[in-house]
C-alpha positions, 0 to 999 in steps of 0.5 A, a space after each residue: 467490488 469488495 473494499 480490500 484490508 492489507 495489514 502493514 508488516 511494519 508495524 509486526 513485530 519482527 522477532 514473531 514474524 512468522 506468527 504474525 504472517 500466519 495470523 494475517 493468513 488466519 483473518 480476514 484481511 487481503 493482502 499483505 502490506 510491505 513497505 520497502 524503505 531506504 533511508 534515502 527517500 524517507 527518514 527509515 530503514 525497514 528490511 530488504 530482500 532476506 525478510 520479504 523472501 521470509 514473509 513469502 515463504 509463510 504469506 498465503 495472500 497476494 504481496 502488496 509491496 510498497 517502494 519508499 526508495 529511490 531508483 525503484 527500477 533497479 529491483 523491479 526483476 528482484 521483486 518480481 522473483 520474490 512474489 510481489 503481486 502488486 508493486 508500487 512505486 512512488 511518483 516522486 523519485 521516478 524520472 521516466 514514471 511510464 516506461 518504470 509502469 511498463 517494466 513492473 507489468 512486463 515483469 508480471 506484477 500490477 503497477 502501482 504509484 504512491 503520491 506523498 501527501 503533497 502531491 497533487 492527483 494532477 500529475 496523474 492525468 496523462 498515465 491514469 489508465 496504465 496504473 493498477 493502482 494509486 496508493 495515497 499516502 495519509 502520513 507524510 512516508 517513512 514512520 507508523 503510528 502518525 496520525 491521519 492527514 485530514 486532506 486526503 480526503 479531498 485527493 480521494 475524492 479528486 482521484 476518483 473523479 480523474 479514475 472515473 473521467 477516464 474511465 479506468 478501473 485504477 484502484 485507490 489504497 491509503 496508507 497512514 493513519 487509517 483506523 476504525 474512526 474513519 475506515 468507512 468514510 474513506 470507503 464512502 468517499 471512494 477508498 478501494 484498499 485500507 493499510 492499517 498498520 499500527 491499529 492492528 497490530 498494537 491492539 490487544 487482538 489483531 485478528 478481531 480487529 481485522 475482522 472488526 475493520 472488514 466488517 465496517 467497510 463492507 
């Protein structure tokens, strides 16, 4: 299938927030890559509802929306009602993993699960074939611009030997860290789906260095 780039609204800057969400619409990314954080979970605040109802009303490509909170349950319905397409939530804060899975699909939303840096792709065995997609996160969660955790090319590999033996069609995000150094190596090592957050936004054209990261990776 084509490799995916979904530019991270994180590192936009929030006061051209509808200037930077028609650029995304104008380029040649894919999705359009939103952390949800607490200040619980992670070391961060983001946004809440208010800004992604903002960014839906401007998007023109499918909401990938990334939980960094705990109880994720309690919003599933909210979020589905602002148009997430792809809901991931993380592996480390829920106690009951597949019937939260199950909620997100009933709500009418791809079912995501995002693995912190050290967590093992073994938790993932029994409930491979019901997820949507893994998001593995390349920084440890909470703050862009961090640089690359170099082992998450061994659970790359690691996951996409479990997706493979069980044959699943789960897809495999990262999210931290990725650039135009190691943007196809991810690919080649079996990376569905770039977030690039600070790479593209902090460079002098974001558009051509989205245009420039999709040409590497496919």
């Amino acid at each position: 299938m084509k490799k995916l780039i979904a530019p991270s609204i994180l590192a936009a800057d929030f006061g051209n927030l509808e200037r930077d969400c028609k650029m995304i619409n104008e380029s040649s990314a894919d999705w359009f890559h939103i952390d949800i954080m607490d200040g619980v979970f992670v070391p961060n605040i983001s946004f809440g509802m208010p800004v992604l109802a903002s960014i839906n009303n401007h998007a023109e490509k499918p909401l990938d929306v990334h939980l960094m909170i705990v109880n994720p349950d309690r919003y599933i319905k909210k979020f589905s009602d602002l148009n997430a397409e792809i809901l991931t939530i993380h592996y480390e804060v829920c106690d009951h993993l597949h019937r939260s899975i199950q909620e997100i699909k009933s709500n009418g939303m791809k079912a995501g699960v995002a693995l912190n840096p050290h967590t093992p792709i073994s938790v993932l065995d029994s409930i491979i074939n019901d997820i949507d997609l893994v998001c593995l996160m390349s920084v440890n969660p909470g703050f862009g611009g961090q640089k690359f955790i170099k082992n998450t090319f061994k659970k790359i590999r690691a996951l996409k030997t479990l997706i493979d033996t069980k044959n699943s069609n789960t897809l495999i995000e990262i999210d931290g860290g990725v650039t135009d150094q190691n943007a196809k190596e991810l690919i080649e090592t079996g990376a569905d789906v770039l977030v690039a957050g600070s790479f593209v936004f902090k460079s002098n054209n974001p558009l051509d260095t989205i245009t420039n990261l999709k040409s590497i990776i496919n």
